[in-house]
PDB file as gemmi writes it, atoms N, CA and C in Angstrom:
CRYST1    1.000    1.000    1.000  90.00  90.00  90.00 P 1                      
ATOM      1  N   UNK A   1      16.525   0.180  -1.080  1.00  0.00           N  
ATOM      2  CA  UNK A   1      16.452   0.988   0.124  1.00  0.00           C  
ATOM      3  C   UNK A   1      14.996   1.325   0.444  1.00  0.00           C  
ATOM      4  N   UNK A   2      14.589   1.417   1.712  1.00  0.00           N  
ATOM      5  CA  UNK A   2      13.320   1.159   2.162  1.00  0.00           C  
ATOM      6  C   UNK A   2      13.189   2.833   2.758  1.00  0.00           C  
ATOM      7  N   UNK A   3      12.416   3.797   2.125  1.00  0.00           N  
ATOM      8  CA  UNK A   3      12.164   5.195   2.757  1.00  0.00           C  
ATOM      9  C   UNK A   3      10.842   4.995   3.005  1.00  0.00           C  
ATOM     10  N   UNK A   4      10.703   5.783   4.473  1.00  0.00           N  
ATOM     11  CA  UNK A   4       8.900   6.037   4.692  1.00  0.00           C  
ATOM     12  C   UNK A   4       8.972   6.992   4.208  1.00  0.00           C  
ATOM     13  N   UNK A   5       7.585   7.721   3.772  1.00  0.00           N  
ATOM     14  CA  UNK A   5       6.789   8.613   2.882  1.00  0.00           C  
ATOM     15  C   UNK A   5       5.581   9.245   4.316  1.00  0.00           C  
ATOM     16  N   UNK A   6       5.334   9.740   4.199  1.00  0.00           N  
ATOM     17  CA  UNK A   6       3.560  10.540   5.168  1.00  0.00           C  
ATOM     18  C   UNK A   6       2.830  10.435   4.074  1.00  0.00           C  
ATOM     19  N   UNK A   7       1.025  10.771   4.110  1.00  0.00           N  
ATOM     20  CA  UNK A   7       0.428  11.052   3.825  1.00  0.00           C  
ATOM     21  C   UNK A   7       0.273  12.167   2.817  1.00  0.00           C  
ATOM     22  N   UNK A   8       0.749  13.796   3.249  1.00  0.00           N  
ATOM     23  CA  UNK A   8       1.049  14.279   2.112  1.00  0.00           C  
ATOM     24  C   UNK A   8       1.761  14.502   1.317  1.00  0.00           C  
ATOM     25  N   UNK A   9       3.242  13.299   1.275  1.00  0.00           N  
ATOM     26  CA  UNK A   9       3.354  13.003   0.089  1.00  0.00           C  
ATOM     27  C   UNK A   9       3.028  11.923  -1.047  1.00  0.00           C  
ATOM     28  N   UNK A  10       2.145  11.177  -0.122  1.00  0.00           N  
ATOM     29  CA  UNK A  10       1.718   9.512  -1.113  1.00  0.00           C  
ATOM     30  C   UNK A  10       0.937  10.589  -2.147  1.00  0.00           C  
ATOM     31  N   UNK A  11      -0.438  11.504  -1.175  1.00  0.00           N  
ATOM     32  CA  UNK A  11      -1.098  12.484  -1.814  1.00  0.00           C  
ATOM     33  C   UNK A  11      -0.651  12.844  -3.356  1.00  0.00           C  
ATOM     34  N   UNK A  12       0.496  13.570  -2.741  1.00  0.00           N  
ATOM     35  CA  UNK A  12       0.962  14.459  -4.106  1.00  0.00           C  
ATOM     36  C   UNK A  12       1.403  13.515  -4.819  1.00  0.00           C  
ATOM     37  N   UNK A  13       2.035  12.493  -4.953  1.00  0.00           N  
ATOM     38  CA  UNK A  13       2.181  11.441  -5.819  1.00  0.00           C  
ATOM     39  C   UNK A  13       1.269  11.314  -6.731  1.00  0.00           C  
ATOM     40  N   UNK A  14       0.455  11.055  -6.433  1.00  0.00           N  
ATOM     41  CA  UNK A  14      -1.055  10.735  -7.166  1.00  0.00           C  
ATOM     42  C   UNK A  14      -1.435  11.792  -7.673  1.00  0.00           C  
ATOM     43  N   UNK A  15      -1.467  13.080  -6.998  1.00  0.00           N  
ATOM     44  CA  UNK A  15      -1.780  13.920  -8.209  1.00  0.00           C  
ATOM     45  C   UNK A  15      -1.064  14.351  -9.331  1.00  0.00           C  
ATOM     46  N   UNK A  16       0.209  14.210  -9.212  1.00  0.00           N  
ATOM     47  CA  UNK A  16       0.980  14.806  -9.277  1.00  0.00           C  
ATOM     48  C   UNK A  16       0.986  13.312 -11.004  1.00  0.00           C  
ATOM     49  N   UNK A  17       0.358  12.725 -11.104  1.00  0.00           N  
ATOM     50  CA  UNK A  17       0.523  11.425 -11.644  1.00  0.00           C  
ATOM     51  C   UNK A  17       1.787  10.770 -12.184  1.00  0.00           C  
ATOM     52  N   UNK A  18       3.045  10.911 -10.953  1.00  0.00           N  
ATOM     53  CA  UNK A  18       3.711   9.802 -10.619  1.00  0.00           C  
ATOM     54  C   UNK A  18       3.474   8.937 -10.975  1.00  0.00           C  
ATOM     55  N   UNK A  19       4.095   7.807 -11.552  1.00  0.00           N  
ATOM     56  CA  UNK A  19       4.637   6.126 -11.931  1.00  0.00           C  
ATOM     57  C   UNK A  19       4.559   5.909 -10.579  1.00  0.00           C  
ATOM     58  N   UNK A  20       3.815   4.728  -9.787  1.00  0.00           N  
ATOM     59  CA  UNK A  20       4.313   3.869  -8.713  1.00  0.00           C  
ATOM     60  C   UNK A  20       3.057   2.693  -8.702  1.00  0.00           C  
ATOM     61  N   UNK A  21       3.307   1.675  -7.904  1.00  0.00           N  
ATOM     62  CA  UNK A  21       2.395   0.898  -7.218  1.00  0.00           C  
ATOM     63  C   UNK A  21       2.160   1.346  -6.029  1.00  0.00           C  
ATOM     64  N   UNK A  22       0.924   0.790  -5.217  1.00  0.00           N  
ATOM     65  CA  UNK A  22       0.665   1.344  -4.331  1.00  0.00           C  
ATOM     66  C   UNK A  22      -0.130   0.234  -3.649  1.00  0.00           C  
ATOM     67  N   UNK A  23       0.797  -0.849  -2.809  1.00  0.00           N  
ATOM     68  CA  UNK A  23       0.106  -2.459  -2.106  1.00  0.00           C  
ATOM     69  C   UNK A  23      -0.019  -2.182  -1.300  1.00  0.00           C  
ATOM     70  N   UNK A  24      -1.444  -2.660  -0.789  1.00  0.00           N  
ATOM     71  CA  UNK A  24      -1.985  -3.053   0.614  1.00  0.00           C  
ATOM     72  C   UNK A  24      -1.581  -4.654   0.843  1.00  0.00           C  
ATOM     73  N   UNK A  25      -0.842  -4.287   1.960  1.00  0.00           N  
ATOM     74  CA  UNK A  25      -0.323  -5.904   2.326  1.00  0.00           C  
ATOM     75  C   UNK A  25      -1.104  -6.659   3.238  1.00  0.00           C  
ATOM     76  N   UNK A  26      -2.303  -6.107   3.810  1.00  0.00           N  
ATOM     77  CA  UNK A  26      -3.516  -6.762   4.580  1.00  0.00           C  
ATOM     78  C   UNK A  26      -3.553  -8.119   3.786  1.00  0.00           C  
ATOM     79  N   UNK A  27      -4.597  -8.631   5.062  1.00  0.00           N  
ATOM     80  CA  UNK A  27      -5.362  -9.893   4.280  1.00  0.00           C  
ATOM     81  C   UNK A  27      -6.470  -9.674   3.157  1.00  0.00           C  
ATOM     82  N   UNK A  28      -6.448 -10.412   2.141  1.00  0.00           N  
ATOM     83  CA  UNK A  28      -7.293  -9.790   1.228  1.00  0.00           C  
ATOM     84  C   UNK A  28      -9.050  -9.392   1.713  1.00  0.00           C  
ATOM     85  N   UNK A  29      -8.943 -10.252   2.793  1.00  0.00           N  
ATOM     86  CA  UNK A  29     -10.394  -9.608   3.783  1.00  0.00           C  
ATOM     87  C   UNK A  29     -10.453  -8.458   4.082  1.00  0.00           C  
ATOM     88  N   UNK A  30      -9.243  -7.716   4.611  1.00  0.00           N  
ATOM     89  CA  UNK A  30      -9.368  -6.707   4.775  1.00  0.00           C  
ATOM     90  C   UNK A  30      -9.446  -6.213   3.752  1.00  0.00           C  
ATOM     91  N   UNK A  31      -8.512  -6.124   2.593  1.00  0.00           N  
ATOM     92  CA  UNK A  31      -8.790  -5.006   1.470  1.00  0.00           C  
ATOM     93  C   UNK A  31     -10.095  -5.053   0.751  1.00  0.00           C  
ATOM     94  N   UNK A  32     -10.728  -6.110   0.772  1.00  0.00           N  
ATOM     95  CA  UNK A  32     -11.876  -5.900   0.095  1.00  0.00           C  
ATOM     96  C   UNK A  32     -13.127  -5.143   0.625  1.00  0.00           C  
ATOM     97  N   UNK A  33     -12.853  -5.097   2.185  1.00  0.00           N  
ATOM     98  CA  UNK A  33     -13.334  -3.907   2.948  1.00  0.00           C  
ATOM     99  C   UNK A  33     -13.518  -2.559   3.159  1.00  0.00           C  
ATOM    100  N   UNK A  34     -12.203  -2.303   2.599  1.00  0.00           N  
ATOM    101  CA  UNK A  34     -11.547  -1.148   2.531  1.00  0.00           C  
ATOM    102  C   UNK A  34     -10.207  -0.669   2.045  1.00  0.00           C  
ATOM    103  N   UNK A  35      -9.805  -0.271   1.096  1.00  0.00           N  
ATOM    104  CA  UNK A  35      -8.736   0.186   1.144  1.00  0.00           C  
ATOM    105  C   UNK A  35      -8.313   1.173   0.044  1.00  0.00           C  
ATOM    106  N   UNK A  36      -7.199   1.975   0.369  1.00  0.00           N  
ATOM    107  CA  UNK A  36      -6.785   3.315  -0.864  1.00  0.00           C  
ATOM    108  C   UNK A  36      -7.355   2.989  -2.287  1.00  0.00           C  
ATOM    109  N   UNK A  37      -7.919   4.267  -2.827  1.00  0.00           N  
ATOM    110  CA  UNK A  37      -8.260   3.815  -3.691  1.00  0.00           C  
ATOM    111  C   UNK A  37      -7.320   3.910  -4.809  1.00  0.00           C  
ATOM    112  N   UNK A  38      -6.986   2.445  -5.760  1.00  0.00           N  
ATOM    113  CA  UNK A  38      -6.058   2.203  -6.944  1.00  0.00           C  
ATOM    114  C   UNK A  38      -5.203   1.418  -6.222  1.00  0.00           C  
ATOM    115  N   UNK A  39      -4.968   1.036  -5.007  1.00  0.00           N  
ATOM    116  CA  UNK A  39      -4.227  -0.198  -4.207  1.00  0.00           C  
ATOM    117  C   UNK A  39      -4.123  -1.511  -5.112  1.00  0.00           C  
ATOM    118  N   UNK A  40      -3.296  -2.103  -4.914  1.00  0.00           N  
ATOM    119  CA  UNK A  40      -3.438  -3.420  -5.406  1.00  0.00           C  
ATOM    120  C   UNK A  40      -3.442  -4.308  -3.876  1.00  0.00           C  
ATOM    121  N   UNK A  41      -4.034  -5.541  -4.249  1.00  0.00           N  
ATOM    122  CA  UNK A  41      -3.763  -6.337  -2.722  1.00  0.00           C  
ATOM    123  C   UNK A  41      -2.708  -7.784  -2.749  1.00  0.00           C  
ATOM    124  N   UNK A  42      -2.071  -7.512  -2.119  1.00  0.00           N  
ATOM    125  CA  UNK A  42      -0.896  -8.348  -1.985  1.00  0.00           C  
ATOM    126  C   UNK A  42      -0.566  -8.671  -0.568  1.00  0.00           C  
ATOM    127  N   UNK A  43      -1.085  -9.666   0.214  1.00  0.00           N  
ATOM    128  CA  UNK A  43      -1.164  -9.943   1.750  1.00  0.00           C  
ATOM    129  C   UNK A  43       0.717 -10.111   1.819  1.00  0.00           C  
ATOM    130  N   UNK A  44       0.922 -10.040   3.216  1.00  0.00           N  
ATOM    131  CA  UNK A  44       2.241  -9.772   3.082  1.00  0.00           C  
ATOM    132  C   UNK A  44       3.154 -11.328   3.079  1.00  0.00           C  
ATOM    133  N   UNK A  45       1.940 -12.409   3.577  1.00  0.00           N  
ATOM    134  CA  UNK A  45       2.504 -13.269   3.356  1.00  0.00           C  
ATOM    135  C   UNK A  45       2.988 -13.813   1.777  1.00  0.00           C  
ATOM    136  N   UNK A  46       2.319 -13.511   1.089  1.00  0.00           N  
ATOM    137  CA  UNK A  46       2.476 -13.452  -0.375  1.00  0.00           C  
ATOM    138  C   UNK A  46       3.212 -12.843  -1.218  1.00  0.00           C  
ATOM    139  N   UNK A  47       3.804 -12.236  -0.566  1.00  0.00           N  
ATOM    140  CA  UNK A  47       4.553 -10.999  -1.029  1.00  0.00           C  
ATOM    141  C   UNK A  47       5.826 -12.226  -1.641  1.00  0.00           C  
ATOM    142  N   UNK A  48       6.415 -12.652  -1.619  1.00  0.00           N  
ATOM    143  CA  UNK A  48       7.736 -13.555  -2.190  1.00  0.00           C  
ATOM    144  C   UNK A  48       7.068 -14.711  -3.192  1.00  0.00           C  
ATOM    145  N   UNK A  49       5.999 -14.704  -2.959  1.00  0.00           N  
ATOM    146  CA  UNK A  49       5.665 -15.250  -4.561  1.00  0.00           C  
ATOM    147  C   UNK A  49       4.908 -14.569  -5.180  1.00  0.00           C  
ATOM    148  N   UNK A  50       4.283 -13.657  -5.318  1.00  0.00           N  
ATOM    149  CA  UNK A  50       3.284 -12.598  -5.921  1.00  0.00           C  
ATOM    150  C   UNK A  50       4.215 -11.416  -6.112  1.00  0.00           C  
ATOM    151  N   UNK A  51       4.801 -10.926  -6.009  1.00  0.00           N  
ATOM    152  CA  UNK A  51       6.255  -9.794  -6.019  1.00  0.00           C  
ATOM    153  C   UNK A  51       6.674  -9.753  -7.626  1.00  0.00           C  
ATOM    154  N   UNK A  52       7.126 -10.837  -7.670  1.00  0.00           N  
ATOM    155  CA  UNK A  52       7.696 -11.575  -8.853  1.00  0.00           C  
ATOM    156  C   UNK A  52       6.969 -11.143  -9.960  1.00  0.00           C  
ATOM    157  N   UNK A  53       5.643 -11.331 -10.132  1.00  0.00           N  
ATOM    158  CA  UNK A  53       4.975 -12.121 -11.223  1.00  0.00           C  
ATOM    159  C   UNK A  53       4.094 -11.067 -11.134  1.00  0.00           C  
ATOM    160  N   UNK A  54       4.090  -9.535  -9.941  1.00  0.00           N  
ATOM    161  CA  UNK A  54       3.264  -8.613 -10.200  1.00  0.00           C  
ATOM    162  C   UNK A  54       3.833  -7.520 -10.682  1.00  0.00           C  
ATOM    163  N   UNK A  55       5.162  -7.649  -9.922  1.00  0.00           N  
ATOM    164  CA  UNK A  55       5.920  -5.993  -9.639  1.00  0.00           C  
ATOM    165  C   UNK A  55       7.173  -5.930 -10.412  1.00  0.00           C  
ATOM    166  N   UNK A  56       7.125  -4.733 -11.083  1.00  0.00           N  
ATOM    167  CA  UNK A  56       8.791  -4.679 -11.721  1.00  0.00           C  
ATOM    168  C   UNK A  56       9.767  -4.188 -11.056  1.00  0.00           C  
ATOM    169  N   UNK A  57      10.911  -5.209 -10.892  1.00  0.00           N  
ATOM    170  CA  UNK A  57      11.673  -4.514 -10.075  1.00  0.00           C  
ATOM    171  C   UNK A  57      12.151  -2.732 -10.025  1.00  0.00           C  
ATOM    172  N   UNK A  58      12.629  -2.408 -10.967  1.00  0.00           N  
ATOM    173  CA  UNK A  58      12.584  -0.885 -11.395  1.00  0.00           C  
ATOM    174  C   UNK A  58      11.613  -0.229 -11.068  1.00  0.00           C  
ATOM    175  N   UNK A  59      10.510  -0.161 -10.638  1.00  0.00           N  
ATOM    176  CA  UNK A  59       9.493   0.804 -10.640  1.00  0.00           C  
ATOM    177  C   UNK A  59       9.320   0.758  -8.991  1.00  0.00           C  
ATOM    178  N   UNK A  60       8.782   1.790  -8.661  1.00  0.00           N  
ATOM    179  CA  UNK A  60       8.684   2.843  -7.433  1.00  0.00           C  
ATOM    180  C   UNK A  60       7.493   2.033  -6.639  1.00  0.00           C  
ATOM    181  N   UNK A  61       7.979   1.475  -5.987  1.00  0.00           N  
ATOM    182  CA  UNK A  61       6.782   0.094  -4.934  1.00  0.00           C  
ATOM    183  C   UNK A  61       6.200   0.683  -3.632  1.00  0.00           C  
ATOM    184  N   UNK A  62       5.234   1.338  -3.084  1.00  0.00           N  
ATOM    185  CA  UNK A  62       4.523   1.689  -1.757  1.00  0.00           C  
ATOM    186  C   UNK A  62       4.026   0.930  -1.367  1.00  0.00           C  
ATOM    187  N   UNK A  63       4.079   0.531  -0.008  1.00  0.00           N  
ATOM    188  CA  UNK A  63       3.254  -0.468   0.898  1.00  0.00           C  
ATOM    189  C   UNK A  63       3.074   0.091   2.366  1.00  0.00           C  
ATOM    190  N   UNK A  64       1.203  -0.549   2.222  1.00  0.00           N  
ATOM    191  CA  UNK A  64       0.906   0.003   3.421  1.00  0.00           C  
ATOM    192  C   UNK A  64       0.606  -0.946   3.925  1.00  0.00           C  
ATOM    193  N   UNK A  65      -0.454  -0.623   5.446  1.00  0.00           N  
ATOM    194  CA  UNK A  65      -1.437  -1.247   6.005  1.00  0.00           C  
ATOM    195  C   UNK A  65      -2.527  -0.993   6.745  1.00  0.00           C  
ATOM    196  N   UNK A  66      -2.632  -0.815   7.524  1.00  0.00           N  
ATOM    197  CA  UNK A  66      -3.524  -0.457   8.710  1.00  0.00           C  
ATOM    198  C   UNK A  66      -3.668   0.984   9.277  1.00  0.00           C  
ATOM    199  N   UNK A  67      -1.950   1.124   9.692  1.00  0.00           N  
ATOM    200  CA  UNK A  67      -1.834   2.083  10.062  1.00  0.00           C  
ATOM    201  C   UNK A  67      -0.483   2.370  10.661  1.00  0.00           C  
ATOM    202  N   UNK A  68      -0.466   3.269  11.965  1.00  0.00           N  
ATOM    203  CA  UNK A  68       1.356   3.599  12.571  1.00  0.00           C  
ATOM    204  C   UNK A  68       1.570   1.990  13.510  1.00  0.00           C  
ATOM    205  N   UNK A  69       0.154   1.715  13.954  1.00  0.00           N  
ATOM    206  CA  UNK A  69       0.770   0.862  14.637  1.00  0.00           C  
ATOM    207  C   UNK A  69       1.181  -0.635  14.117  1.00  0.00           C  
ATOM    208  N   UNK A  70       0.607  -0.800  12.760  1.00  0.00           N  
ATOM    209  CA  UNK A  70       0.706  -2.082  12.217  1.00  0.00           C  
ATOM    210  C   UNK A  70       2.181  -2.486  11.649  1.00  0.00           C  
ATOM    211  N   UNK A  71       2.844  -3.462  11.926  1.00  0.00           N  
ATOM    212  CA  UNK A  71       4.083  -3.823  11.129  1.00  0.00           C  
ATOM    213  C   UNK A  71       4.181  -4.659  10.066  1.00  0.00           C  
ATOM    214  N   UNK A  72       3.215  -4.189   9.477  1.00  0.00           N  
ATOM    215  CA  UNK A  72       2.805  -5.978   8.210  1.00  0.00           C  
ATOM    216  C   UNK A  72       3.843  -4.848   7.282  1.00  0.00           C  
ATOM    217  N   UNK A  73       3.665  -3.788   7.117  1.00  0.00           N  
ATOM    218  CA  UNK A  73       4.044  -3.266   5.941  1.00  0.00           C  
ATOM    219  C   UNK A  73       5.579  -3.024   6.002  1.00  0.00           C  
ATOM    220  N   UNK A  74       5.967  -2.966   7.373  1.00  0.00           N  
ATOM    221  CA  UNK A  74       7.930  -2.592   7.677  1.00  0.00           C  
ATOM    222  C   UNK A  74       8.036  -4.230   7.077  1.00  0.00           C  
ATOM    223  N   UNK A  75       7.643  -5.403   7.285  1.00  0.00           N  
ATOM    224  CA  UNK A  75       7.843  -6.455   7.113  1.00  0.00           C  
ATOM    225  C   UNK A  75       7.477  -6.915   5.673  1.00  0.00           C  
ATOM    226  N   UNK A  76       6.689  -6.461   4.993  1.00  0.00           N  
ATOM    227  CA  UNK A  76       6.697  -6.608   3.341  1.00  0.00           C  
ATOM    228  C   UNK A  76       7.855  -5.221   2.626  1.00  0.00           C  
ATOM    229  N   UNK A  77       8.080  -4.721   3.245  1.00  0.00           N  
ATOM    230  CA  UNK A  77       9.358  -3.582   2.265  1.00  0.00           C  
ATOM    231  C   UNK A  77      10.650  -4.548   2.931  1.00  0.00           C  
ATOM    232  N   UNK A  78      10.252  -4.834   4.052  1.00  0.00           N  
ATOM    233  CA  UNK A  78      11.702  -5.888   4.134  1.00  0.00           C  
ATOM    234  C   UNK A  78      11.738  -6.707   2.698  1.00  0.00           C  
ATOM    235  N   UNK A  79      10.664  -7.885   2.822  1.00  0.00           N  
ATOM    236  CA  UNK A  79      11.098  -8.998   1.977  1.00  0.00           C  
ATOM    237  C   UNK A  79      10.953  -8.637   0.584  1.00  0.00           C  
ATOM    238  N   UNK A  80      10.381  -6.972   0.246  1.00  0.00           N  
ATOM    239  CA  UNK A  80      10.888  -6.596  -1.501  1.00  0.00           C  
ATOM    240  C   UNK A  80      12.138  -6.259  -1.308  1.00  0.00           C  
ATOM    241  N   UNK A  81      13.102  -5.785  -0.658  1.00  0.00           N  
ATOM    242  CA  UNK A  81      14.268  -5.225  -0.862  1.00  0.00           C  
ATOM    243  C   UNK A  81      15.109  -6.693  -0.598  1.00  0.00           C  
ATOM    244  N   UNK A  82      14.773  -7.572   0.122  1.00  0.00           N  
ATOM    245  CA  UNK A  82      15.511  -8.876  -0.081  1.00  0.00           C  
ATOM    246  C   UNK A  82      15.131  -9.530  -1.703  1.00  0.00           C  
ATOM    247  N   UNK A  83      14.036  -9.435  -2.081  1.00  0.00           N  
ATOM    248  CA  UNK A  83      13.956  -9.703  -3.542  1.00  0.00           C  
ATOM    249  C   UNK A  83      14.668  -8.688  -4.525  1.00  0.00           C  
ATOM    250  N   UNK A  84      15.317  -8.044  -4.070  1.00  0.00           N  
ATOM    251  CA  UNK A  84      16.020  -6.782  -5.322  1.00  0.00           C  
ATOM    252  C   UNK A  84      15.060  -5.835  -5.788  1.00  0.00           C  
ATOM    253  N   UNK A  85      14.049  -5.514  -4.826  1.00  0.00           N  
ATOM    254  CA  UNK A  85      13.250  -4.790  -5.520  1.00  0.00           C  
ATOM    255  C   UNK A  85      14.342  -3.009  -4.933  1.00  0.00           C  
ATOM    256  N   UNK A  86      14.281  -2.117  -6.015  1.00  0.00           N  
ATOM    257  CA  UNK A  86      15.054  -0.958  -5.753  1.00  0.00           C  
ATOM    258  C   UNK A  86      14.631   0.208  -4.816  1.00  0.00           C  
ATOM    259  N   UNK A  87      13.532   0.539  -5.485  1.00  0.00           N  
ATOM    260  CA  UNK A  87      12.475   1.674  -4.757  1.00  0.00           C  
ATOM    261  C   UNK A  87      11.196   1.518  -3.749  1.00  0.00           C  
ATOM    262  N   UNK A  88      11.883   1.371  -3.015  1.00  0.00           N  
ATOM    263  CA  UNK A  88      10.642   0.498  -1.795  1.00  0.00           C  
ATOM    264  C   UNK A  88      10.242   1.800  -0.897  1.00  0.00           C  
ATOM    265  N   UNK A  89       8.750   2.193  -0.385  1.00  0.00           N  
ATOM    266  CA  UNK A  89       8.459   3.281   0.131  1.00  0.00           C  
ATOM    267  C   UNK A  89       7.345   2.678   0.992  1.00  0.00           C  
ATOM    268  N   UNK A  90       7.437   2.830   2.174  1.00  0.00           N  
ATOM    269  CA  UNK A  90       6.633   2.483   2.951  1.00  0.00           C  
ATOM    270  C   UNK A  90       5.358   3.838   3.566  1.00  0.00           C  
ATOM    271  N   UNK A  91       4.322   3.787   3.553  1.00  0.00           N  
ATOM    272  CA  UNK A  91       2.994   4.471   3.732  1.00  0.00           C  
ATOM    273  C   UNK A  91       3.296   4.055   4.930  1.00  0.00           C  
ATOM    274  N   UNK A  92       3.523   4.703   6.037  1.00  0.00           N  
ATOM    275  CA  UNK A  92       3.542   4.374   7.863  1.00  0.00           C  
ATOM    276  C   UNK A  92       2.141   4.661   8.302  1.00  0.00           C  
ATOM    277  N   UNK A  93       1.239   5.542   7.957  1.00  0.00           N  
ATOM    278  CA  UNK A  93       0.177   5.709   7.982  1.00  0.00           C  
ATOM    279  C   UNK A  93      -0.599   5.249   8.044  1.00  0.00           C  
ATOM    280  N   UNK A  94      -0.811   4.257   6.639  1.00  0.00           N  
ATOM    281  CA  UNK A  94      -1.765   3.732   6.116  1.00  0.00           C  
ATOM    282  C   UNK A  94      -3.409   4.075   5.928  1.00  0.00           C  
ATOM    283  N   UNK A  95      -3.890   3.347   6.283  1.00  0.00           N  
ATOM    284  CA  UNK A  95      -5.613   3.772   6.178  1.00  0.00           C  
ATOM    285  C   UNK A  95      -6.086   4.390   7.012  1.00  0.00           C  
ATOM    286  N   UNK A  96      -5.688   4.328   8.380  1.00  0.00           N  
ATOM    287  CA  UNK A  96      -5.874   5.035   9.206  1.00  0.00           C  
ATOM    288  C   UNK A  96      -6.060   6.728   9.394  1.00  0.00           C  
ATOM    289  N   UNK A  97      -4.376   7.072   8.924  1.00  0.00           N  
ATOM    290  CA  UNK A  97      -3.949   8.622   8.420  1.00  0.00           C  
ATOM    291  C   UNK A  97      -4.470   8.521   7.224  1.00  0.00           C  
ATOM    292  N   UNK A  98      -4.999   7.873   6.398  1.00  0.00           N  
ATOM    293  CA  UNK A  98      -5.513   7.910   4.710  1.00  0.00           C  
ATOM    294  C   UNK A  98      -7.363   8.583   4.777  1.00  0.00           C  
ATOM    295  N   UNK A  99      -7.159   8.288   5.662  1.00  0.00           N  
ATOM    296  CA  UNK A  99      -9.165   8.059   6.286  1.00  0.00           C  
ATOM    297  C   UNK A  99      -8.951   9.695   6.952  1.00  0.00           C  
ATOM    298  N   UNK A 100      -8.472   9.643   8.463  1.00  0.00           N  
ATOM    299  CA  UNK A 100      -8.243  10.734   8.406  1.00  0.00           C  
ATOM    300  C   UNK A 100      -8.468  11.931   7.815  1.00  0.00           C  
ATOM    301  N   UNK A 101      -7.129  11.921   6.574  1.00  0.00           N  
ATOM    302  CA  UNK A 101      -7.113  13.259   5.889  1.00  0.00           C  
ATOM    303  C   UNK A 101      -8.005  13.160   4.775  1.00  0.00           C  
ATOM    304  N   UNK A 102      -9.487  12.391   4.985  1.00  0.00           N  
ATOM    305  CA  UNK A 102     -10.533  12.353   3.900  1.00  0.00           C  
ATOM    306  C   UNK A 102     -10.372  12.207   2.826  1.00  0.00           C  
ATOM    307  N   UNK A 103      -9.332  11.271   2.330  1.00  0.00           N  
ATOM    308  CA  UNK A 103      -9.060  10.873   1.088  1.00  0.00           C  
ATOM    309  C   UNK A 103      -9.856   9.522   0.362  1.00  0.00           C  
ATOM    310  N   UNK A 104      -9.594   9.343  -0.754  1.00  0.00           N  
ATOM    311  CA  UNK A 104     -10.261   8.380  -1.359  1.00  0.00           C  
ATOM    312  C   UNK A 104      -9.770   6.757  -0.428  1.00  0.00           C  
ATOM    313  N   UNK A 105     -11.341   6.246   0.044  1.00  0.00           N  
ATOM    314  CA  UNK A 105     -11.175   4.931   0.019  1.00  0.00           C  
ATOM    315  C   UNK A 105     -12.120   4.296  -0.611  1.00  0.00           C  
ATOM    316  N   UNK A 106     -12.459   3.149  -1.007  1.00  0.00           N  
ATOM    317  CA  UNK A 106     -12.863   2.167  -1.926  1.00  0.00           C  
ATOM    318  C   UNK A 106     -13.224   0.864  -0.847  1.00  0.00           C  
ATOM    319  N   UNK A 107     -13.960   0.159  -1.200  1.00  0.00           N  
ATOM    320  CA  UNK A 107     -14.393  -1.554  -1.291  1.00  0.00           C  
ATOM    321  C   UNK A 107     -15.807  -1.851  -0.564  1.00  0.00           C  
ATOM    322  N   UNK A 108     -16.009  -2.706   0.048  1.00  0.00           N  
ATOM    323  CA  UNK A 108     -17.402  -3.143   0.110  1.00  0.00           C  
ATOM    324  C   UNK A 108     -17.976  -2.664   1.190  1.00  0.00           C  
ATOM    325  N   UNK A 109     -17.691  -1.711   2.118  1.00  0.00           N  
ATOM    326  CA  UNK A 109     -17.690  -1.029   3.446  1.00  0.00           C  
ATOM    327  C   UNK A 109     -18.690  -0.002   2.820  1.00  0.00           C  
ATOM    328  N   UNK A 110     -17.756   0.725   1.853  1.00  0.00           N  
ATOM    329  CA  UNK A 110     -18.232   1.759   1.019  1.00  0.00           C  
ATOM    330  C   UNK A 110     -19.718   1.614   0.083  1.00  0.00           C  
ATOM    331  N   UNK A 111     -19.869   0.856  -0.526  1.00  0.00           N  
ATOM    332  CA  UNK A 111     -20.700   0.361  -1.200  1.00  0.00           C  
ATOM    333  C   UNK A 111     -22.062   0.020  -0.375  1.00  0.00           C  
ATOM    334  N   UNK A 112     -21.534  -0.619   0.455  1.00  0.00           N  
ATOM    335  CA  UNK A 112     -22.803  -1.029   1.532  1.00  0.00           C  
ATOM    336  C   UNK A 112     -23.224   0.466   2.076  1.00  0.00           C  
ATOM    337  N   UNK A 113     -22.328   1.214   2.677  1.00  0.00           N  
ATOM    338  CA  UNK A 113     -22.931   2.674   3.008  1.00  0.00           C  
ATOM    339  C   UNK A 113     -23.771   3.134   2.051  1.00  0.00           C  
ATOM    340  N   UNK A 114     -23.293   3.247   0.683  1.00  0.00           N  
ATOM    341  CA  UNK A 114     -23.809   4.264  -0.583  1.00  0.00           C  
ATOM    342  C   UNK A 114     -25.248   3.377  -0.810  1.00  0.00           C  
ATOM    343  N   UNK A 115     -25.342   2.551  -0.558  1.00  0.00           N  
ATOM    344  CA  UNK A 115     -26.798   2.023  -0.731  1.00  0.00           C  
ATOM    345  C   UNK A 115     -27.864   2.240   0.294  1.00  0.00           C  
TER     346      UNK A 115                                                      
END                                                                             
């Protein structure tokens, strides 16, 4: 079953140090740009062979993307719950609302600033 989540609860997840994954289904261009920090990157086309061989089915799966308006991520919690994955939670937000509420982001965007 596929539940969206907001922002302050991905939040409290993390502090709260919750068990979950937490995929950015961008292109890996994008994530290496930017994205949540502790994300894993899993483009969404990849998602049905990388799923498998990354993710346990049993464990608590979040996927984002971009943001409210992007559908990469309604479309990767589709094809985990067609793989049997159980706990599928979709970030509707994404980086967008992640950025926003001044939370941790990460990758080479960042790096290039800090220098």
């Amino acid at each position: 079953m596929i539940r969206n989540i907001g922002t302050e609860e991905l939040k409290g997840m993390m502090d709260s140090g919750e068990s979950f994954v937490l995929v950015n289904v961008l292109e890996s261009g994008s994530y290496e740009n930017e994205h949540i920090c502790g994300s894993i990157s899993m483009p969404v086309q990849e998602i049905s062979q990388e799923a498998p061989r990354l993710l346990n089915r049993d464990e608590t799966v979040i996927v984002h993307c971009s943001g409210p308006a992007c559908a990469a991520s309604l479309s990767a919690a589709e094809k985990l719950e067609t793989l049997g994955y159980k706990d599928i939670r979709r970030f509707e937000g994404g980086i967008e609302e992640w950025k926003k509420a001044g939370y941790c982001l990460e990758g080479a965007f960042y790096k290039e600033a800090a220098a």
